[in-house]
N, CA, C and O atoms as a MOPAC input file, in Angstrom:
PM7 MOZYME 1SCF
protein

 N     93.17700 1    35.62500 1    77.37800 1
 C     94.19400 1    36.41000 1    78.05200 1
 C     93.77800 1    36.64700 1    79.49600 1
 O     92.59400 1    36.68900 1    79.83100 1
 N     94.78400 1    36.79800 1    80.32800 1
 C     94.29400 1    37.19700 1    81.74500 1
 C     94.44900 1    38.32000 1    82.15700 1
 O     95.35600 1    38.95700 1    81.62000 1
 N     93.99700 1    38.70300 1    82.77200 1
 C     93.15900 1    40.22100 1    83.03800 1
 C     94.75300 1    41.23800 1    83.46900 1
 O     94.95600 1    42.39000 1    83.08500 1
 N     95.32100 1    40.73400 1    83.99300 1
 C     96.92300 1    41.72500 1    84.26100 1
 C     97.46600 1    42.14600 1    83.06400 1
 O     97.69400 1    43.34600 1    82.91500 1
 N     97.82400 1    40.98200 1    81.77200 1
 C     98.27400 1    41.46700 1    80.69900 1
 C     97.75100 1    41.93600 1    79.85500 1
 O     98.31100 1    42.59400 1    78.97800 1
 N     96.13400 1    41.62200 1    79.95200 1
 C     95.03400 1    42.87900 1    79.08200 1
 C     95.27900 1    44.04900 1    79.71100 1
 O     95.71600 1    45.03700 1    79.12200 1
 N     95.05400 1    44.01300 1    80.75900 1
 C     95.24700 1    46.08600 1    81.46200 1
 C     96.54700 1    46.07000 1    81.13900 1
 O     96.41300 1    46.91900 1    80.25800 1
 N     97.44600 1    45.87800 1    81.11200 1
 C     99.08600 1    46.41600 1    80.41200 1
 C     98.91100 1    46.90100 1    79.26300 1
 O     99.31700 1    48.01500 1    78.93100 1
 N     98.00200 1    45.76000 1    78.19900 1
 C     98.56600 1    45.88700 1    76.56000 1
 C     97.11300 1    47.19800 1    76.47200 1
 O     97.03300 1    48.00400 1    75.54400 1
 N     96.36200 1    47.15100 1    77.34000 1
 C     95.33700 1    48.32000 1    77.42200 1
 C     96.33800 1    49.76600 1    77.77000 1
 O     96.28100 1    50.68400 1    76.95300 1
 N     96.88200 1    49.85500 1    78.51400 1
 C     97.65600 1    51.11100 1    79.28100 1
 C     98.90300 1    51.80600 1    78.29200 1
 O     99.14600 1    52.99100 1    78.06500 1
 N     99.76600 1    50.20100 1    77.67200 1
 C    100.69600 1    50.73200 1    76.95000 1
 C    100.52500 1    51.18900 1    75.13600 1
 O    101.35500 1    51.69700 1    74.38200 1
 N     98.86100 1    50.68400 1    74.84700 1
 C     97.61100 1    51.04500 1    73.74200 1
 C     97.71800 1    52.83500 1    73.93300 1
 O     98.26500 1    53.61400 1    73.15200 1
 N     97.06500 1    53.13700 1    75.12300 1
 C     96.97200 1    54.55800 1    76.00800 1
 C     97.93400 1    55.45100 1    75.71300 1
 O     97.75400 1    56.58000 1    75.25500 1
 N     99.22200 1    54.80400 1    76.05000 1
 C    100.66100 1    55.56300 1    75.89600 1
 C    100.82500 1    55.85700 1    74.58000 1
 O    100.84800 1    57.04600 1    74.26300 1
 N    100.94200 1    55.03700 1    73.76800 1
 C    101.46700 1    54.82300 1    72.44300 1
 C    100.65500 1    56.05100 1    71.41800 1
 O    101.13900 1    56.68700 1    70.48100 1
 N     99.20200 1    56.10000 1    72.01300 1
 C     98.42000 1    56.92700 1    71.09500 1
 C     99.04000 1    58.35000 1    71.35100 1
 O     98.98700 1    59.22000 1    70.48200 1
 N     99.81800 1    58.61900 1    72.96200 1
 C     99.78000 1    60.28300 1    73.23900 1
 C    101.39300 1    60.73600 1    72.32800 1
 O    101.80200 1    61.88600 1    72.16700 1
 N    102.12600 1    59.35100 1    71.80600 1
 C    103.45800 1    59.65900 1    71.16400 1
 C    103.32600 1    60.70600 1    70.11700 1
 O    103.82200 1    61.83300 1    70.08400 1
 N    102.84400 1    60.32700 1    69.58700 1
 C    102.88100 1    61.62700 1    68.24800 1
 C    102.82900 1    62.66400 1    68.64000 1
 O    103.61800 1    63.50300 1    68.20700 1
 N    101.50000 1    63.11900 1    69.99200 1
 C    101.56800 1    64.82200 1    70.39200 1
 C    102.89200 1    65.05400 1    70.82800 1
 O    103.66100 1    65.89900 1    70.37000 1
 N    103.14200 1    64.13600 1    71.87200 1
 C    104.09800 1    64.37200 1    72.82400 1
 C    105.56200 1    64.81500 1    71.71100 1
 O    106.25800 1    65.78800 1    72.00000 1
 N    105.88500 1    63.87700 1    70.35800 1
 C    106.77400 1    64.05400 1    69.91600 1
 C    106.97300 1    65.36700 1    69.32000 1
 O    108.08000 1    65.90500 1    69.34900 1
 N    105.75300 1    66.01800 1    68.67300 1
 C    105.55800 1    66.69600 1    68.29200 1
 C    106.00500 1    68.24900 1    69.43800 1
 O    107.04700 1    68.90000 1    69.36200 1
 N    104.79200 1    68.49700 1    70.45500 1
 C    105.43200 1    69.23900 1    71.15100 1
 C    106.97400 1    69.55800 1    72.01800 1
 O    107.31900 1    70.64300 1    72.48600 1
 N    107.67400 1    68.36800 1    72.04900 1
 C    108.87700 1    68.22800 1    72.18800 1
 C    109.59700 1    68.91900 1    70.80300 1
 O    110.26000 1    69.94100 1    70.98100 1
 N    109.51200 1    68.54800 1    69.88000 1
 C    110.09700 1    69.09800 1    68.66400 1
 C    109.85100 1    70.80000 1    68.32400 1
 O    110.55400 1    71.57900 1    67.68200 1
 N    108.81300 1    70.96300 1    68.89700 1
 C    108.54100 1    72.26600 1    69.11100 1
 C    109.67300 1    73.30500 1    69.96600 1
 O    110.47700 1    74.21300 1    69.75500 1
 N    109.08200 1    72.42800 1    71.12200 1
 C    110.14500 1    73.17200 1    72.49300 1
 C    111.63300 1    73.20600 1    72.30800 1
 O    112.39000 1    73.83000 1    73.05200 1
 N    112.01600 1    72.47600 1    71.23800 1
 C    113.25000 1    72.12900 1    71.34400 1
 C    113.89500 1    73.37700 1    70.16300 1
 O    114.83900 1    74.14300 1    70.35400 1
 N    112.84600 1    73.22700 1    68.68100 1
 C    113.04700 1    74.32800 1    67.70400 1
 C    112.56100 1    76.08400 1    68.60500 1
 O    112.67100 1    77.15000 1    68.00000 1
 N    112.11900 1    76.00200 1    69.88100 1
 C    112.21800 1    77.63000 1    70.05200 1
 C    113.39900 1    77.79800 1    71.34100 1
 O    113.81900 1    78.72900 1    72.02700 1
 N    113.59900 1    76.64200 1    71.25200 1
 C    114.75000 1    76.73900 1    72.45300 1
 C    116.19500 1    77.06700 1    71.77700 1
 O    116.91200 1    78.00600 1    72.12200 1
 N    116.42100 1    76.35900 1    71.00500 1
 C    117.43600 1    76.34100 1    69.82400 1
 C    117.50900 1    77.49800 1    69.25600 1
 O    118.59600 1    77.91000 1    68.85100 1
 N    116.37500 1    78.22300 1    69.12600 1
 C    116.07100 1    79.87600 1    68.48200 1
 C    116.66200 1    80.73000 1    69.82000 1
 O    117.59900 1    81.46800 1    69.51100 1
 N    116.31100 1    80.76200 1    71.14900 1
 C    116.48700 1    81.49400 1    71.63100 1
 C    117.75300 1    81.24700 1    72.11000 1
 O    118.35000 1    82.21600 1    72.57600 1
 N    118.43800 1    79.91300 1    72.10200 1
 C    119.73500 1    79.96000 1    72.15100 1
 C    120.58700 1    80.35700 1    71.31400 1
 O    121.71000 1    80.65000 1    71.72400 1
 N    120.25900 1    80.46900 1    69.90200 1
 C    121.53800 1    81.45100 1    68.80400 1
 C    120.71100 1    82.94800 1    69.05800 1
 O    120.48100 1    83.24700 1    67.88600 1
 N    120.20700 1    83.91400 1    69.77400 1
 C    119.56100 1    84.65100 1    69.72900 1
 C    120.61900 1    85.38600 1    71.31600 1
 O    121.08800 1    86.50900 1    71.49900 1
 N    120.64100 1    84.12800 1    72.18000 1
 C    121.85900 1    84.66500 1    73.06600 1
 C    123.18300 1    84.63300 1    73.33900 1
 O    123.84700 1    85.14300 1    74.24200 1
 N    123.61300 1    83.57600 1    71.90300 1
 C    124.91000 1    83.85100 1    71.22600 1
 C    125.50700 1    84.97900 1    70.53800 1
 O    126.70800 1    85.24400 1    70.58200 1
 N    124.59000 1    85.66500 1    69.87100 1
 C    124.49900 1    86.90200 1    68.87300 1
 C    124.50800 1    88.07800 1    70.17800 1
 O    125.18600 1    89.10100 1    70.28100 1
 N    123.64800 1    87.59200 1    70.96000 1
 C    123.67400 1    88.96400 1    71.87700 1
 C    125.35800 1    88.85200 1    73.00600 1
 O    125.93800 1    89.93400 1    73.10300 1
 N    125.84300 1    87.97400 1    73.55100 1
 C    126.94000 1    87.81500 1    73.98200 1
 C    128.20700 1    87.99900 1    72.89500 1
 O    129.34600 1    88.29800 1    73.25500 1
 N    127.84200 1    87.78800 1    71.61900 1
 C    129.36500 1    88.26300 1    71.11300 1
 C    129.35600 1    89.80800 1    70.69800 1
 O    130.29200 1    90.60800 1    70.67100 1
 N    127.87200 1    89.99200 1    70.35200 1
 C    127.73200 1    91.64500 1    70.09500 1
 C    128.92300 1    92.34500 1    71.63000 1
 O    129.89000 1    93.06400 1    71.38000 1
 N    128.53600 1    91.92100 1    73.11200 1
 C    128.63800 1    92.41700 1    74.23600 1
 C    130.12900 1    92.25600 1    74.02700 1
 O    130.97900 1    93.13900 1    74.15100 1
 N    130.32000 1    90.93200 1    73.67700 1
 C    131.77400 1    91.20000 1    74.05500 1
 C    132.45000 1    91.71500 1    73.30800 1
 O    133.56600 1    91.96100 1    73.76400 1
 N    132.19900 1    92.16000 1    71.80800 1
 C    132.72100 1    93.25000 1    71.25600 1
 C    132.75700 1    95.04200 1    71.26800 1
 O    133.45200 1    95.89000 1    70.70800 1
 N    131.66800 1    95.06100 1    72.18000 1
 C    131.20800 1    95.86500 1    72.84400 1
 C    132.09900 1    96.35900 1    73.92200 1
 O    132.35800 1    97.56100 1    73.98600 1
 N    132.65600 1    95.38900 1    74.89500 1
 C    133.64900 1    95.31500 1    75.64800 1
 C    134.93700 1    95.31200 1    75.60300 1
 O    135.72000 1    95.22800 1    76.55000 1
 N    135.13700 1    95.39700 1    74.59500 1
 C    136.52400 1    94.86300 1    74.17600 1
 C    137.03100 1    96.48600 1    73.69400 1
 O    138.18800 1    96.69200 1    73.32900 1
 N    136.12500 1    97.43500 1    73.74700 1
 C    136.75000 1    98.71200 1    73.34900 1
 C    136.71700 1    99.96700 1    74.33600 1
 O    136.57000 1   101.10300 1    73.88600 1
 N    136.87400 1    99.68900 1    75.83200 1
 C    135.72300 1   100.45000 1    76.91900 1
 C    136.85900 1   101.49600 1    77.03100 1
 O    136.91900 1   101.84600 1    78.20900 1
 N    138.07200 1   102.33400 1    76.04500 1
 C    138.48500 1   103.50900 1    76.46900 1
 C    138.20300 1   104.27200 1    74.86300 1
 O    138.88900 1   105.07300 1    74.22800 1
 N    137.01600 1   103.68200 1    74.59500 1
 C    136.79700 1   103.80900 1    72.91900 1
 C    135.86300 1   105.21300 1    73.17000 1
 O    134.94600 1   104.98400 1    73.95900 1
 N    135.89200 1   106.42000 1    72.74000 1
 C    135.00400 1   107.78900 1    73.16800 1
 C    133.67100 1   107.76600 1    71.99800 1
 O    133.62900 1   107.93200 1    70.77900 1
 N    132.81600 1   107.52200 1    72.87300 1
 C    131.38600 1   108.01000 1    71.87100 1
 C    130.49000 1   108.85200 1    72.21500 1
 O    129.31200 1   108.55600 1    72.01600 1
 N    130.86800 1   110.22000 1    72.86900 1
 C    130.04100 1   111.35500 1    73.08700 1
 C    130.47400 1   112.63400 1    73.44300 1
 O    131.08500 1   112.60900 1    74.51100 1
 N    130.40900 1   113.41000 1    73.09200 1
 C    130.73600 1   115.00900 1    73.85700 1
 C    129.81200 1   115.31000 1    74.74900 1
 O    128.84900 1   115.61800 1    74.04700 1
 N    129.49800 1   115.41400 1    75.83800 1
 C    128.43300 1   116.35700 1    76.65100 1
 C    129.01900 1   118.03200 1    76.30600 1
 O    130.13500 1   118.54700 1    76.23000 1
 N    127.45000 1   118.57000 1    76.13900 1
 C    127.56000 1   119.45800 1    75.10200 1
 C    128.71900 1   121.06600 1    76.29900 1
 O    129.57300 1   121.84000 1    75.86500 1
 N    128.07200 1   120.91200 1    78.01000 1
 C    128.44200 1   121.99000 1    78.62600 1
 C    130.09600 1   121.18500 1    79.22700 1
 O    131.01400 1   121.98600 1    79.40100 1
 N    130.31000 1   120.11500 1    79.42800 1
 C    131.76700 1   119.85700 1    80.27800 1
 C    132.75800 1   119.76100 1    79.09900 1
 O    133.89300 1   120.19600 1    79.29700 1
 N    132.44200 1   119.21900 1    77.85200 1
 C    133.55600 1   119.11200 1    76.68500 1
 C    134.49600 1   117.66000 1    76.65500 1
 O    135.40400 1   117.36200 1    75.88000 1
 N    133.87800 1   116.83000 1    77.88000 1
 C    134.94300 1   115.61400 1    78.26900 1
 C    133.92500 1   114.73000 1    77.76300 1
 O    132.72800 1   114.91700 1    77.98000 1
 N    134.54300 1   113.44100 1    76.86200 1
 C    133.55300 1   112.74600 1    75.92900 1
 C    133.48000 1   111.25900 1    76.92900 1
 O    134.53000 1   110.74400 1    77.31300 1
 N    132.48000 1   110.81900 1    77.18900 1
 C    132.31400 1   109.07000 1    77.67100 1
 C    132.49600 1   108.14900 1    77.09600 1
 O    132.08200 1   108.12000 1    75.93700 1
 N    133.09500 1   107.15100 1    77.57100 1
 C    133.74300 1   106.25400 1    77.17800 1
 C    132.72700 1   104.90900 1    77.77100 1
 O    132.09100 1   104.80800 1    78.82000 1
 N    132.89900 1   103.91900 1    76.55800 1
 C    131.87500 1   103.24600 1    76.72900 1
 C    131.64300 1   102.30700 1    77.95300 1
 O    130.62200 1   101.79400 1    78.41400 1
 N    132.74700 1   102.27300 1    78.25600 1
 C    132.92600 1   101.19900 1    80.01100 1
 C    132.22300 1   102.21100 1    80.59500 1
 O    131.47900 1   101.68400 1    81.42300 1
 N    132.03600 1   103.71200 1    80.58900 1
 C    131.17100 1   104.56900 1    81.60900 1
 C    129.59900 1   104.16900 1    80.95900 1
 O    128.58600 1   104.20600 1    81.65800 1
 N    129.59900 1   103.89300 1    79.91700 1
 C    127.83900 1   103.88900 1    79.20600 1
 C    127.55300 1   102.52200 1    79.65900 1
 O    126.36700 1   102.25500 1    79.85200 1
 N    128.54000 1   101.49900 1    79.88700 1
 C    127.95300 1   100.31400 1    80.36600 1
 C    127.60600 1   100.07400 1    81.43800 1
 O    126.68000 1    99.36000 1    81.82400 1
 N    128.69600 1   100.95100 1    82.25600 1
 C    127.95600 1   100.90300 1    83.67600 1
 C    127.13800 1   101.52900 1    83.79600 1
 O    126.53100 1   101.12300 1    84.78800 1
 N    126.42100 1   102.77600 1    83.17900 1
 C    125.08300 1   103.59800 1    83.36200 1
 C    123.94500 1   102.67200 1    83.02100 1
 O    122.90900 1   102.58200 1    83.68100 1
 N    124.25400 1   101.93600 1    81.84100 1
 C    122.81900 1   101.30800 1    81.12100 1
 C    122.87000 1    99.77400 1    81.83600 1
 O    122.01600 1    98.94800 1    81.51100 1
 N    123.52700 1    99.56200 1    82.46000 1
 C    123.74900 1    98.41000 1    83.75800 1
 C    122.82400 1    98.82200 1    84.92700 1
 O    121.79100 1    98.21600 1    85.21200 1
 N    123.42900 1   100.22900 1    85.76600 1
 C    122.31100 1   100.45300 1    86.83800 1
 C    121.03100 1   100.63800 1    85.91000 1
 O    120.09300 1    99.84100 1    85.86100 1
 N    121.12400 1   101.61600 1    85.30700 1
 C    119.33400 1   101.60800 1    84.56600 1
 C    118.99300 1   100.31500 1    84.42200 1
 O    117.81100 1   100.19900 1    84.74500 1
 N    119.46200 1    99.28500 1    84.09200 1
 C    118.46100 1    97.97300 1    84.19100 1
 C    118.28300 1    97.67100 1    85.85800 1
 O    117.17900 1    97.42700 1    86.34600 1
 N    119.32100 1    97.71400 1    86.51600 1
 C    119.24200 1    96.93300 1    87.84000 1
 C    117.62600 1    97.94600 1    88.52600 1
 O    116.51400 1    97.47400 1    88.76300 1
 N    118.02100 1    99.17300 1    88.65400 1
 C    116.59400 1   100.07800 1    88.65800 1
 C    115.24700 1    99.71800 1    88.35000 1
 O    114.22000 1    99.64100 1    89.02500 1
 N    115.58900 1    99.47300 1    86.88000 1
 C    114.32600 1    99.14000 1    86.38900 1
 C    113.77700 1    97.66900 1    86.86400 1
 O    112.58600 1    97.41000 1    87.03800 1
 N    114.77400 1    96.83300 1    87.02600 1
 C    114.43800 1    95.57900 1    87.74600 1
 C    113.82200 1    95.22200 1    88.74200 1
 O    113.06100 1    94.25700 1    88.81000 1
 N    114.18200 1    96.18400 1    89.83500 1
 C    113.78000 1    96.30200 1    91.32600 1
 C    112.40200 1    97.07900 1    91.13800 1
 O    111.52200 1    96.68400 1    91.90200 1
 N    112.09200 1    97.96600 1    90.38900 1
 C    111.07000 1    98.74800 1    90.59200 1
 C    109.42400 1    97.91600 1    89.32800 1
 O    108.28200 1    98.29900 1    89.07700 1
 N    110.15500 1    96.87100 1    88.96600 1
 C    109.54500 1    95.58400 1    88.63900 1
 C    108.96100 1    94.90800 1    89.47100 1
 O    107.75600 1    94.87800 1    89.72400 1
 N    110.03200 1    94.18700 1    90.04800 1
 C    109.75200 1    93.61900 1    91.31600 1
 C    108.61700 1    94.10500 1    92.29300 1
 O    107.63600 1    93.44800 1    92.64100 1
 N    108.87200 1    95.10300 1    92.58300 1
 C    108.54900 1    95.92100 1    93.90200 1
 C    106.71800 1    95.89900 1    93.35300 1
 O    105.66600 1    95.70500 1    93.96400 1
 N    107.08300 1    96.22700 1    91.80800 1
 C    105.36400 1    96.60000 1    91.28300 1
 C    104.67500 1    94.75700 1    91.73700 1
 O    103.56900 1    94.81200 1    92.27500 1
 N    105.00000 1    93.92800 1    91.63100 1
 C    104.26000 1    92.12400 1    91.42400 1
 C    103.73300 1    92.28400 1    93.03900 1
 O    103.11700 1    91.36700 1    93.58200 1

């Protein structure tokens, strides 16, 4: 054999051995990707059922007597994340 197509059938020898990890960790990435994608299906239809009721009353404050409505709790627990986000940030 001459020396070009020995270093090929040498290189593509090389390749062939890393298939199994490679397939393997691919099959991996793919089964926690797949997890965390029905994980943000479940969380988007929860939301949008969630949404779908925003003049729906779930609280009395105990001194005004006027109850919140959940479009007001979404926008509260909305800034509390954006808050907590920035003051994330700010900590790196």
């Amino acid at each position: 054999m001459s020396l070009p197509i020995f270093t090929f059938l040498l290189s593509c020898r090389t390749l062939f051995s890393y298939m199994p990890t490679t397939l393997e960790s691919l099959s991996t990435r793919r089964s926690r990707i797949w997890a965390e994608l029905q994980t943000a299906r479940a969380q988007v239809a929860a939301l949008g059922a969630f949404a779908q009721q925003p003049s729906r009353r779930i609280g009395t404050p105990a001194q005004t007597g006027s109850a919140i409505d959940q479009r007001e709790l979404m926008i509260l627990v909305g800034a509390v994340g954006v808050l907590l986000g920035i003051a994330y940030l700010a900590s790196k």
